[in-house]
ZAVORO-776405 format. One record per residue (C-alpha): x, y, z; residue in three letters. Coordinates in pm, whole numbers. Each point is the difference from the previous one (the first is absolute). Example, Ala and Ser with C-alpha at 12.3 -4.5 7.8 and 13.67 -1.06 7.14 Angstrom:
! ZAVORO-776405
[[1230; -450; 780]; ALA]
[[137; 344; -66]; SER]
END
This chain:
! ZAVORO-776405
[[-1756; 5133; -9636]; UNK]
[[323; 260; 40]; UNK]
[[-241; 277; 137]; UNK]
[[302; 249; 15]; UNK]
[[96; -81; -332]; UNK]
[[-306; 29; -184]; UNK]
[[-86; 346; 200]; UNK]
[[335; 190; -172]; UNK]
[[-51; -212; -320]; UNK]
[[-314; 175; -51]; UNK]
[[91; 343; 124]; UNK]
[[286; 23; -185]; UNK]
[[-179; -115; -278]; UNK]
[[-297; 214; 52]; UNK]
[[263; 334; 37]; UNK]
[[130; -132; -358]; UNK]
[[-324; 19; -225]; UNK]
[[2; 338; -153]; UNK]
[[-419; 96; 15]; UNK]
[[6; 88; -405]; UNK]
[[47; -342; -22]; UNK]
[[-324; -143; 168]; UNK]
[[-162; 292; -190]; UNK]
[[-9; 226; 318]; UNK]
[[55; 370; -26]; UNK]
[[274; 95; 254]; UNK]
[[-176; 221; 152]; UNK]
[[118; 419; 132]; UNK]
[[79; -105; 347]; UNK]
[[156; -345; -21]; UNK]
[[255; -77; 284]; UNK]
[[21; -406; -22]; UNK]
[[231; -127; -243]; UNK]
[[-170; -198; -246]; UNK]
[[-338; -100; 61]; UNK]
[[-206; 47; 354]; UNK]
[[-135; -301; 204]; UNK]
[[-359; 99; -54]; UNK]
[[73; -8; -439]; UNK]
[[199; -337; -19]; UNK]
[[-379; -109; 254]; UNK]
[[-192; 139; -293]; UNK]
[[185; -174; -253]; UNK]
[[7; -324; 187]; UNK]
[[-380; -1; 95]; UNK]
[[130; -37; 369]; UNK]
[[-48; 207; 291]; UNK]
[[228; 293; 142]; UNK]
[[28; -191; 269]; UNK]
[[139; -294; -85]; UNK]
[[225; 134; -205]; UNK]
[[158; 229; 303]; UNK]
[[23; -368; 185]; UNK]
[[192; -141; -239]; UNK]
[[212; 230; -30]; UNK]
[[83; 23; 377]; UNK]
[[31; -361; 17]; UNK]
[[-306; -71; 194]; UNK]
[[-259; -152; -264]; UNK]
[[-112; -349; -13]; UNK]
[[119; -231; -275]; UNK]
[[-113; 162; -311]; UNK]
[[-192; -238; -267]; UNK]
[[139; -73; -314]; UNK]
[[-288; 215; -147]; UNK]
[[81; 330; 194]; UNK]
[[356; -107; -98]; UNK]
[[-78; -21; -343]; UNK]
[[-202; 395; 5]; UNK]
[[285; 123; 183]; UNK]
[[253; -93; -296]; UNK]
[[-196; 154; -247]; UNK]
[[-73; 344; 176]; UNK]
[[409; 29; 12]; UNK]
[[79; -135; -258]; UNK]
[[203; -272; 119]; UNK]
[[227; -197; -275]; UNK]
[[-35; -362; 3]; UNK]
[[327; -71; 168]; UNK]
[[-119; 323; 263]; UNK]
[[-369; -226; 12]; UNK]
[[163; -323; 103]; UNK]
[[172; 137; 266]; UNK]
[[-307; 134; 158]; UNK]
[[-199; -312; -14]; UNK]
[[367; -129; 184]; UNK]
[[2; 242; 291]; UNK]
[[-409; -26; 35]; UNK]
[[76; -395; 32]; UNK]
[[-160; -124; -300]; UNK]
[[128; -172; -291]; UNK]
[[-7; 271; -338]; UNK]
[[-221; -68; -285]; UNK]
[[104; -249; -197]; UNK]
[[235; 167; -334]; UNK]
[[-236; -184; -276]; UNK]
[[-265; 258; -75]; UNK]
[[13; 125; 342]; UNK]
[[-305; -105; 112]; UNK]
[[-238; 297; 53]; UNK]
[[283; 281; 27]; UNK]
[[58; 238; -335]; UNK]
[[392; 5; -77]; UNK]
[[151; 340; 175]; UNK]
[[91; 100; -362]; UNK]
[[-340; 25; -164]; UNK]
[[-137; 142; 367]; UNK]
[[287; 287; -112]; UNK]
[[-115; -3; -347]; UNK]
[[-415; 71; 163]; UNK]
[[160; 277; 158]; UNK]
[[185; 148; -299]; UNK]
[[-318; 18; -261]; UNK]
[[-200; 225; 267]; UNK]
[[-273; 110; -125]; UNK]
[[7; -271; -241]; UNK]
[[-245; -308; 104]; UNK]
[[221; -275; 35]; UNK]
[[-32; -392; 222]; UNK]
[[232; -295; 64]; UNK]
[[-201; -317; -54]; UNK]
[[140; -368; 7]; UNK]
[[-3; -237; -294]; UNK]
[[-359; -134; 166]; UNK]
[[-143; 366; -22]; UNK]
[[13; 81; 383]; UNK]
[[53; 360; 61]; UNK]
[[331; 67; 218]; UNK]
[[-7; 343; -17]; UNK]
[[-127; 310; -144]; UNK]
[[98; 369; -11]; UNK]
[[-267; 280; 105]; UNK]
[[-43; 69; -373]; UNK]
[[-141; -332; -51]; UNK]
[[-203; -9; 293]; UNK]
[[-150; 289; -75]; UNK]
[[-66; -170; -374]; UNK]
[[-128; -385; 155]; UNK]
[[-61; 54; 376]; UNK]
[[283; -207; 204]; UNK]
[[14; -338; -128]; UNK]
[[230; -158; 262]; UNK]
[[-227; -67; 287]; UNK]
[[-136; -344; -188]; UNK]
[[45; -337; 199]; UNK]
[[-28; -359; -127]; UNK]
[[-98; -101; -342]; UNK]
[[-144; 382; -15]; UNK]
[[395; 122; -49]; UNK]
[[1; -86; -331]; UNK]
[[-156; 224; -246]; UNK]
[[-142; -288; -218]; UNK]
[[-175; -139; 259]; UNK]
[[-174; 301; 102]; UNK]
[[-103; 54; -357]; UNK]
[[-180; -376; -16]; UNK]
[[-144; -21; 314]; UNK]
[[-103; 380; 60]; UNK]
[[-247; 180; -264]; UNK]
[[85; 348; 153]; UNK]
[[403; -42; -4]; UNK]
[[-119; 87; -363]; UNK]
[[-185; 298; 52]; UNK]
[[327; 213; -66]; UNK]
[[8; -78; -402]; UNK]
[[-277; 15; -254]; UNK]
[[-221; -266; -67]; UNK]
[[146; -38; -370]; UNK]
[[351; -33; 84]; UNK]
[[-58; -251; 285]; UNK]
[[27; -278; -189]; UNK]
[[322; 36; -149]; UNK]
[[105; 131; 318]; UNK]
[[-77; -340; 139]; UNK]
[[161; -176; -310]; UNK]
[[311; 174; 60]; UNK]
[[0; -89; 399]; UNK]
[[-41; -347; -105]; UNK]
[[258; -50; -290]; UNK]
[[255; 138; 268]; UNK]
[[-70; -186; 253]; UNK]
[[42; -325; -260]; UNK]
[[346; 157; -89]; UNK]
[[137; 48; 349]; UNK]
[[-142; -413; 50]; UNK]
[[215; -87; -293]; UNK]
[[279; 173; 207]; UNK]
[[-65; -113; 321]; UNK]
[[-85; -386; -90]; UNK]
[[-82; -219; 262]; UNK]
[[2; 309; 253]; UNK]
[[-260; -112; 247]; UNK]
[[-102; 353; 73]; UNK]
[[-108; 65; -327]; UNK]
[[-149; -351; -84]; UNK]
[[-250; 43; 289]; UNK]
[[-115; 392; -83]; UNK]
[[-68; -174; -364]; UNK]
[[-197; -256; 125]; UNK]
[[-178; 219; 243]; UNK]
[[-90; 223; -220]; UNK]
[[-130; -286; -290]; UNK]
[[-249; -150; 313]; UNK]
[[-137; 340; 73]; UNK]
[[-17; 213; -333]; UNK]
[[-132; -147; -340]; UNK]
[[123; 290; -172]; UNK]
[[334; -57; 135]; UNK]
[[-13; -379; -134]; UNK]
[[-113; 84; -294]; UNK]
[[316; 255; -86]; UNK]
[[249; -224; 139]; UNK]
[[-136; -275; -225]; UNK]
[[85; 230; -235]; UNK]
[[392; -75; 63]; UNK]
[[75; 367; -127]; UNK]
[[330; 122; 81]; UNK]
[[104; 408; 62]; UNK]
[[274; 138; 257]; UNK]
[[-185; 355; 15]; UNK]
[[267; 288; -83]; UNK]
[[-241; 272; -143]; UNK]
[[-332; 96; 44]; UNK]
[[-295; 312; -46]; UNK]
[[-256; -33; 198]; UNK]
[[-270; 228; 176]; UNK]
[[-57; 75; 367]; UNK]
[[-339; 94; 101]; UNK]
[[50; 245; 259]; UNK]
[[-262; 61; 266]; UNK]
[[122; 383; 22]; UNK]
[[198; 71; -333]; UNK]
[[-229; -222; -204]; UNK]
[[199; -149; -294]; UNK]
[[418; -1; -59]; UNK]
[[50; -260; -293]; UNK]
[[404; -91; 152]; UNK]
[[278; -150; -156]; UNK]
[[134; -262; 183]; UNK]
[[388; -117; -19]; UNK]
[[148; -317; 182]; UNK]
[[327; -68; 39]; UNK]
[[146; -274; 132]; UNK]
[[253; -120; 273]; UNK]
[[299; -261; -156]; UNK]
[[-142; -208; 202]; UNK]
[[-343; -10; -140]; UNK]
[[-111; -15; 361]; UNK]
[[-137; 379; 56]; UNK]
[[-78; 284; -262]; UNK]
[[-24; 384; -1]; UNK]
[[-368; 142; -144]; UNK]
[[18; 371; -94]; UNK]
[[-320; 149; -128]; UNK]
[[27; 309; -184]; UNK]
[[-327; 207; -155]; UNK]
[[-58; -92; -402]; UNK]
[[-133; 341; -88]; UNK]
[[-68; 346; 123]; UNK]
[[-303; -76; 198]; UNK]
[[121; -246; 213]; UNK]
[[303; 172; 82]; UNK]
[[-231; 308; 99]; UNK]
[[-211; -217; 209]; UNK]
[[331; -175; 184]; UNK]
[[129; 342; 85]; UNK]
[[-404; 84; 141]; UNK]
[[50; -332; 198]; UNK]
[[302; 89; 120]; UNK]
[[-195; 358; 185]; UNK]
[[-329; -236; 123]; UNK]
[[198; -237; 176]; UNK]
[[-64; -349; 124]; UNK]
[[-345; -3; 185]; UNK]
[[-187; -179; -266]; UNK]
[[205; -297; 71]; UNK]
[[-101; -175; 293]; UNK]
[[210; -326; 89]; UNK]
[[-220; -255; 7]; UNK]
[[-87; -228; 293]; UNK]
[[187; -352; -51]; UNK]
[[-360; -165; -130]; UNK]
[[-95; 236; -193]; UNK]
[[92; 14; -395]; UNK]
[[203; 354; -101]; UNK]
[[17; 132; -308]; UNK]
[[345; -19; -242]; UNK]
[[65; 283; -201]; UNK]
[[392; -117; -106]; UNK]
[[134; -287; -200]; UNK]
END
């Protein structure tokens, strides 16, 4: 670990992130260029603390996780990534899919549609990140560990992960997890990562098996769907996807399909996030988004 190294890496990089672009106001008094210690904390889930260590060069070894929420909260580039997994003393992510980290350019992308809900996911439907508009929408959705990272899963094997849509659009909702899933198998064949979530899921959900033994086939692009709010009450969404080259990640931007629901994502926007608790690691949350 190059302590010295990594401490004006990340202040350097820290004084370089403009605060409009974490969706921060600047602020009438603001002396530090770029952001403050205590906002990159915030947006790293870490403590003051530990950041103010780091950057004086007297932390511990950093794990690859705290690693990982430090390069989204400034926005590191992937080249900019790597080399702070280097001076920490751990070996980056590896470049196929990168493994649990959004790609800095859809991160940017989050914080360029605002107030406009919008999440990273991977090709498996694990949530990499999200910006406030969507949390505010879904609750936060990266917090899951294990099998429980993947959206399908949760949907199988946990009755209230459904409790966010209506009871007569669940089962196309579920119809539509499945028949992507089968199209990102086709693409990933013989991928032993996605093999064993199949076959997971077929032992512990019939309704799963049964869908999959349907064989049908949909890379999911465009959707409407409705959120059932526990504040707003109901904001039928469109939901767009779009794609990396690559396959490997995808942008989701949900906009409002009619008046109401854009009146009710502007009220949700004034009564914050309260009604959105994260949920302990054993107990089921519920998925408002994709």
């Amino acid at each position: 670990m190059h302590r010295d190294e990594l401490a004006d890496f990340l202040r350097r990089r820290r004084e370089a992130v403009h605060p409009a672009q974490v969706g921060l106001a600047e602020g009438p008094r603001r002396r530090t260029a770029g952001l403050r210690r205590e906002e990159v904390a915030m947006l790293a889930g870490m403590s003051v603390d530990y950041v103010v260590r780091l950057e004086q060069g007297r932390s511990s070894q950093p794990s690859t996780q705290l690693l990982g929420a430090l390069a989204r909260a400034l926005r590191l580039s992937d080249d900019e990534r790597d080399h702070l997994f280097h001076l920490a003393g751990h070996r980056p992510p590896p470049a196929e899919g990168v493994a649990g980290q959004a790609r800095a350019g859809l991160v940017r992308m989050l914080d360029l549609l605002g107030d406009t809900p919008a999440m990273v996911l991977s090709d498996l439907g694990e949530v990499l990140a999200q910006n406030r508009a969507a949390v505010l929408l879904s609750g936060d959705l990266t917090g899951f560990s294990g099998d429980r990272r993947y959206l399908v899963y949760r949907w199988f094997t946990e009755p209230a992960s459904r409790g966010a849509h209506p009871g007569e659009e669940q089962d196309d909702h579920g119809r539509r997890i499945v028949a992507d899933l089968r199209a990102t198998a086709g693409r990933r064949s013989g991928d032993a990562t996605v093999a064993g979530l199949v076959d997971r899921l077929r032992a512990v959900s019939p309704d799963f098996g049964r869908l999959w033994a349907e064989h049908e086939v949909a890379v999911r692009r465009m959707d409407r769907k409705t959120v059932l709010h526990p504040r707003v009450g109901r904001l039928r969404m469109d939901c767009e996807t779009l794609v990396t080259p690559d396959q490997g990640q995808e942008l989701v931007v949900l906009t409002p399909a009619d008046d109401e629901a854009r009146e009710r994502l502007a009220l949700l926007r004034v009564v914050g996030i309260e009604e959105w608790p994260t949920p302990a690691p054993d107990q089921p949350a519920r998925d408002g988004a994709r």
